[in-house]
N, C-alpha and C positions, 0 to 999 in steps of 0.2 A: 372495555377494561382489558379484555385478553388482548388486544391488539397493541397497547401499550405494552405491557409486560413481553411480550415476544418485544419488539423493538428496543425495549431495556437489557435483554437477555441478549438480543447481536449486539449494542455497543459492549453490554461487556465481555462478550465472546473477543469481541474485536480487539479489546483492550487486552485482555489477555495474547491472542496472535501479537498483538504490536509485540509485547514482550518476547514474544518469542523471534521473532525479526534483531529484535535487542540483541540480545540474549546469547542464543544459539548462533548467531548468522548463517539463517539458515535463508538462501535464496529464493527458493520457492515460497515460502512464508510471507517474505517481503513480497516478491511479486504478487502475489494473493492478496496480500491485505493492501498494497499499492493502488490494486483495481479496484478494493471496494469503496474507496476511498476518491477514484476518479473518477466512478461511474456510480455513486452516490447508492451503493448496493448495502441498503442498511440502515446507513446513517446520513448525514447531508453531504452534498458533494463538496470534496476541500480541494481543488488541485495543487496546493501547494505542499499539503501532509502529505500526499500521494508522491509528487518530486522525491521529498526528504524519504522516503519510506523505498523508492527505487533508488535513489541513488546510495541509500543505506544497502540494499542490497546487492548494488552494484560494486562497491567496495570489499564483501562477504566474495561474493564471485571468486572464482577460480578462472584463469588465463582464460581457459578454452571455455568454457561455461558464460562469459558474460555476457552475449549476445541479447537474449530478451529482455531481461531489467535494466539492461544499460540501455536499449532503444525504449522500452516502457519510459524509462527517465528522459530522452531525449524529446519523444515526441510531450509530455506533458511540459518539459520546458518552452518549446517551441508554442504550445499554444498557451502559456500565462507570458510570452513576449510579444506575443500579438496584439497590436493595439487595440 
């Protein structure tokens, strides 16, 4: 029973960060919730919420800033194109 209720408590932490990814466009947020998202840290692995969720944050980015969520988004594109 306690191990479900903590696993309920990270989706909705999570759910909450998303908003905040939303929200604020706040990069690092996105990068963050991006990965738990691709490395199934929490909740099931999606790698395509994880895309939408870097390349949201790659958008938020500033010129000089966009290095890591923009490759975070490239390399999860690169492997949902692999056959």
């Amino acid at each position: 029973m306690r191990e479900g209720r903590a696993a309920n408590t990270r989706v909705r932490s999570n759910t909450r960060v998303d908003g905040g990814c939303d929200l604020g466009g706040d990069v690092n947020v996105c990068d963050s919730l991006g990965e738990v998202y691709e490395y199934g840290r929490g909740v099931p692995v999606d790698k395509q919420r994880a895309l939408t969720i870097y390349e949201r944050g790659c958008t938020f980015a500033k010129p000089g800033a966009r290095g890591f969520v923009c490759e975070h988004a490239a390399r999860v594109r690169t492997v949902l194109a692999a056959p």
